[in-house]
N, CA and C atoms as an extended XYZ file, in Angstrom:
177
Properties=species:S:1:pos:R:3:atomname:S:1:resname:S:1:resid:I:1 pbc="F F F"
N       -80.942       10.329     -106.624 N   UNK     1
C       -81.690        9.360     -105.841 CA  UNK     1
C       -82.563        8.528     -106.777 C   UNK     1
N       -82.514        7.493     -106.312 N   UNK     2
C       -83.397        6.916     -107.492 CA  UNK     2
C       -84.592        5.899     -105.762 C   UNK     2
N       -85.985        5.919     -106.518 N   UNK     3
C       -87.226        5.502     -105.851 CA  UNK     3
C       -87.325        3.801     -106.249 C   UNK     3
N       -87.508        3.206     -105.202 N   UNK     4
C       -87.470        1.526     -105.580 CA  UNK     4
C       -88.988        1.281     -104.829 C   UNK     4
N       -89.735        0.577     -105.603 N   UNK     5
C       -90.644       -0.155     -104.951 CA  UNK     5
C       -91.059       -1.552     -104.749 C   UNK     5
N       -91.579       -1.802     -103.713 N   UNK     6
C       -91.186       -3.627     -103.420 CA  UNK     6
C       -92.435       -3.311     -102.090 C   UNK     6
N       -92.296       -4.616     -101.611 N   UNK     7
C       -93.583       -5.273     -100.771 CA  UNK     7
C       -93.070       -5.981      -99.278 C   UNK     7
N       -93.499       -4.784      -98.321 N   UNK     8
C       -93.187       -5.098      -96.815 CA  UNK     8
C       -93.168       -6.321      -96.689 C   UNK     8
N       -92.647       -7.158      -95.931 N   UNK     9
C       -92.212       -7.880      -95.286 CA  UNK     9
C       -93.187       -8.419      -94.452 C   UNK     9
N       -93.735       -7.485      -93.564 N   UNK    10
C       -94.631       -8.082      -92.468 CA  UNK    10
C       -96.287       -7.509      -93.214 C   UNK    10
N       -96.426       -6.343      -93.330 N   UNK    11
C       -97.806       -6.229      -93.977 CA  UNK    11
C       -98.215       -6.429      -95.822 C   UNK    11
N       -97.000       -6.620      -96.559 N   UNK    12
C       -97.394       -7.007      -97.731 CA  UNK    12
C       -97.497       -5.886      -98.862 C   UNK    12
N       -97.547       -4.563      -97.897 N   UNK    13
C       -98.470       -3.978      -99.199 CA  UNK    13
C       -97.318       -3.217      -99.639 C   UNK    13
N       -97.670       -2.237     -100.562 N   UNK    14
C       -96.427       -2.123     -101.803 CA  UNK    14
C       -95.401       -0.498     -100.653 C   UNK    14
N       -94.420       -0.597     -100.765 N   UNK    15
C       -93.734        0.761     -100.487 CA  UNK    15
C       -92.797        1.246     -100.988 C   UNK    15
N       -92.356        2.401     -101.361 N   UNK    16
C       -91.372        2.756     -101.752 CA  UNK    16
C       -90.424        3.395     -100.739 C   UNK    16
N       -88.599        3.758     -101.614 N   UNK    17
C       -87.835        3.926     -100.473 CA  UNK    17
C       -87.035        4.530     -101.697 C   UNK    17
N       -86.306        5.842     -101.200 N   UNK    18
C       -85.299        6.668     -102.258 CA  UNK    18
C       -84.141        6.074     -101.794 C   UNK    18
N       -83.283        6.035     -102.616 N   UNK    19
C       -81.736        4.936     -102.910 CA  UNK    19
C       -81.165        5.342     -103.042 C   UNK    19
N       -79.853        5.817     -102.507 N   UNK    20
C       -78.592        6.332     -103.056 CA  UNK    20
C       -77.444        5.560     -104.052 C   UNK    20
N       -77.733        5.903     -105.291 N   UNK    21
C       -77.239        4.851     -105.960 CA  UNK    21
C       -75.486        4.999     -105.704 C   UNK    21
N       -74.824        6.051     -105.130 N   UNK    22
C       -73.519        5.941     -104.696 CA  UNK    22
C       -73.074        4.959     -103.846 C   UNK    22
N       -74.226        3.928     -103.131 N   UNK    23
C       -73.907        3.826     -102.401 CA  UNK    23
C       -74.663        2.569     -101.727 C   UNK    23
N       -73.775        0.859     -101.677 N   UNK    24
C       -74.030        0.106     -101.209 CA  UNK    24
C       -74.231        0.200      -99.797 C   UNK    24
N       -75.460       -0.894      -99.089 N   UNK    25
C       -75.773       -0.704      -97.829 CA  UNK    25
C       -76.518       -1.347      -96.901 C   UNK    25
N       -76.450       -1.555      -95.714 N   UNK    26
C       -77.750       -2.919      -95.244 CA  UNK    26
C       -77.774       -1.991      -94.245 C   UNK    26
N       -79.006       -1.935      -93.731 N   UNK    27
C       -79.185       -0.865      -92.789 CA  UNK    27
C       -80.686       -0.766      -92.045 C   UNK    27
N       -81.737       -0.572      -91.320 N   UNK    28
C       -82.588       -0.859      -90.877 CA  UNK    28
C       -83.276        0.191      -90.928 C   UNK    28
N       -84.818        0.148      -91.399 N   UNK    29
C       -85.533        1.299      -92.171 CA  UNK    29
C       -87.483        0.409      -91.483 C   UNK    29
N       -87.867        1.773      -90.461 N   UNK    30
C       -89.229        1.267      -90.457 CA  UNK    30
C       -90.062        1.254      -91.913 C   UNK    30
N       -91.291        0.526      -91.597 N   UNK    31
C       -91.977        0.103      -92.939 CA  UNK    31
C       -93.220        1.795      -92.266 C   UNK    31
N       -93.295        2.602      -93.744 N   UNK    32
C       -93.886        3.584      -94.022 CA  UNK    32
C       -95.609        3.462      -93.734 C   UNK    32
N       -96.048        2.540      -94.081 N   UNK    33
C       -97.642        1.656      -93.683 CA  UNK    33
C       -97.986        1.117      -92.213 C   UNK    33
N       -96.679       -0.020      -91.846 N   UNK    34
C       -97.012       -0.527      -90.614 CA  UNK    34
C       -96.401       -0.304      -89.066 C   UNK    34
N       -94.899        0.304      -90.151 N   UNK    35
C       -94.140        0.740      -88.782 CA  UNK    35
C       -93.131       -0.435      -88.467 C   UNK    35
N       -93.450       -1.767      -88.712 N   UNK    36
C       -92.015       -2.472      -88.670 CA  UNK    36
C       -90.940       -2.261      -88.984 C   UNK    36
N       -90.086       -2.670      -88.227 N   UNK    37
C       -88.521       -2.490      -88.547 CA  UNK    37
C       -87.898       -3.864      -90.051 C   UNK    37
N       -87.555       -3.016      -90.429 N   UNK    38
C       -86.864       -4.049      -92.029 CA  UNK    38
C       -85.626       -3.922      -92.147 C   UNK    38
N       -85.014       -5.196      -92.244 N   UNK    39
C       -83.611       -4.889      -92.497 CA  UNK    39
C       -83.343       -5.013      -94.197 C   UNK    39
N       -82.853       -3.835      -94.726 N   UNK    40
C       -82.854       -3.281      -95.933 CA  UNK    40
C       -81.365       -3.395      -96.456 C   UNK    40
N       -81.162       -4.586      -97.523 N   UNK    41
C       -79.811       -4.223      -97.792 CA  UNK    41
C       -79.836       -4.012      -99.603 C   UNK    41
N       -78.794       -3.079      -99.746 N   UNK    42
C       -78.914       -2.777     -101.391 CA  UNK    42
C       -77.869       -2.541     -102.157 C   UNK    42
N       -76.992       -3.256     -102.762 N   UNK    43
C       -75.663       -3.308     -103.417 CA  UNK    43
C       -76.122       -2.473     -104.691 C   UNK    43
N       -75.432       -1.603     -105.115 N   UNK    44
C       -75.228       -0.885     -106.952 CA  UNK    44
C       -73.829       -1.862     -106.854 C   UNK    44
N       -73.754       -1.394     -108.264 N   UNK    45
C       -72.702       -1.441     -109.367 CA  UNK    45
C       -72.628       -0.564     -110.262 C   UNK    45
N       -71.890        0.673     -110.183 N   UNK    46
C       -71.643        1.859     -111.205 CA  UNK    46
C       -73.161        2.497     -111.559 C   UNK    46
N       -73.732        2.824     -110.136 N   UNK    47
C       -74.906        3.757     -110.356 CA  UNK    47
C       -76.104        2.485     -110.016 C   UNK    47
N       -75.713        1.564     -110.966 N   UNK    48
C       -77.183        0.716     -111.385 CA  UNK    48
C       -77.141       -0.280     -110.094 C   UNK    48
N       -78.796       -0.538     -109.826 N   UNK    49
C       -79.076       -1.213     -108.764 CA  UNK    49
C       -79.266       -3.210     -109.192 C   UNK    49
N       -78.226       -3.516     -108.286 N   UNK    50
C       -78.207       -5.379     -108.312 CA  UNK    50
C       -78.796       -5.642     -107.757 C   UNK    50
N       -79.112       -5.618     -106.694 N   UNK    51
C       -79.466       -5.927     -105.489 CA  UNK    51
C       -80.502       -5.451     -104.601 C   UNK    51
N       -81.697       -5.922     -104.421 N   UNK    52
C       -82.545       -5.075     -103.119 CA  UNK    52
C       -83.263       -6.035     -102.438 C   UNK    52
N       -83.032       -6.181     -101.008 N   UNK    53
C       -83.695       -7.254      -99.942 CA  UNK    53
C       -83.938       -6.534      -98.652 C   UNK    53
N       -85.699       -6.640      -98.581 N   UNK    54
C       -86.021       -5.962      -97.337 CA  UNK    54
C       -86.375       -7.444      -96.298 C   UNK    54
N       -86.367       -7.507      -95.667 N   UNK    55
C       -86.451       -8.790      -94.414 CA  UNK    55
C       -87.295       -8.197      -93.979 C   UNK    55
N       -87.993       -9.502      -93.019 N   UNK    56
C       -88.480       -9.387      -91.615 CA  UNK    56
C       -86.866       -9.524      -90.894 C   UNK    56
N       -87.253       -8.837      -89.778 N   UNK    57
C       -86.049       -8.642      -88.753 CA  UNK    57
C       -85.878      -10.036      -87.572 C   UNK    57
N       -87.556      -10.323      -87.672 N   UNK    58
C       -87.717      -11.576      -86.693 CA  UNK    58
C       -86.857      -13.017      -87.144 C   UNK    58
N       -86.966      -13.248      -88.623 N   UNK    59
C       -86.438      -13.892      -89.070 CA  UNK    59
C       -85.148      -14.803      -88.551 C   UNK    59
């Protein structure tokens, strides 16, 4: 598992989220601080992470 940290969407402040690096994915994950819903998507490539985009859902 690897730990990514980045900055909610709706409240800003910093959170982290464990990653399965096997494993590309978009998928919907409340925010740990505020409780919003985020749509979370995260492509690897051979383990290593390309890709990480948390949304607002309202969007």
């Amino acid at each position: 598992m690897l730990e990514h940290f980045f900055q909610c969407p709706y409240c800003w402040e910093e959170v982290s989220m464990l990653l399965d690096p096997s494993v590309s994915q978009t998928y919907v994950e409340d925010c740990e601080v505020c409780c919003n819903p985020m749509k979370v998507s995260v492509h690897f490539e051979n383990g290593e992470l390309i890709s990480f985009q948390a949304e607002n859902l309202e969007q």
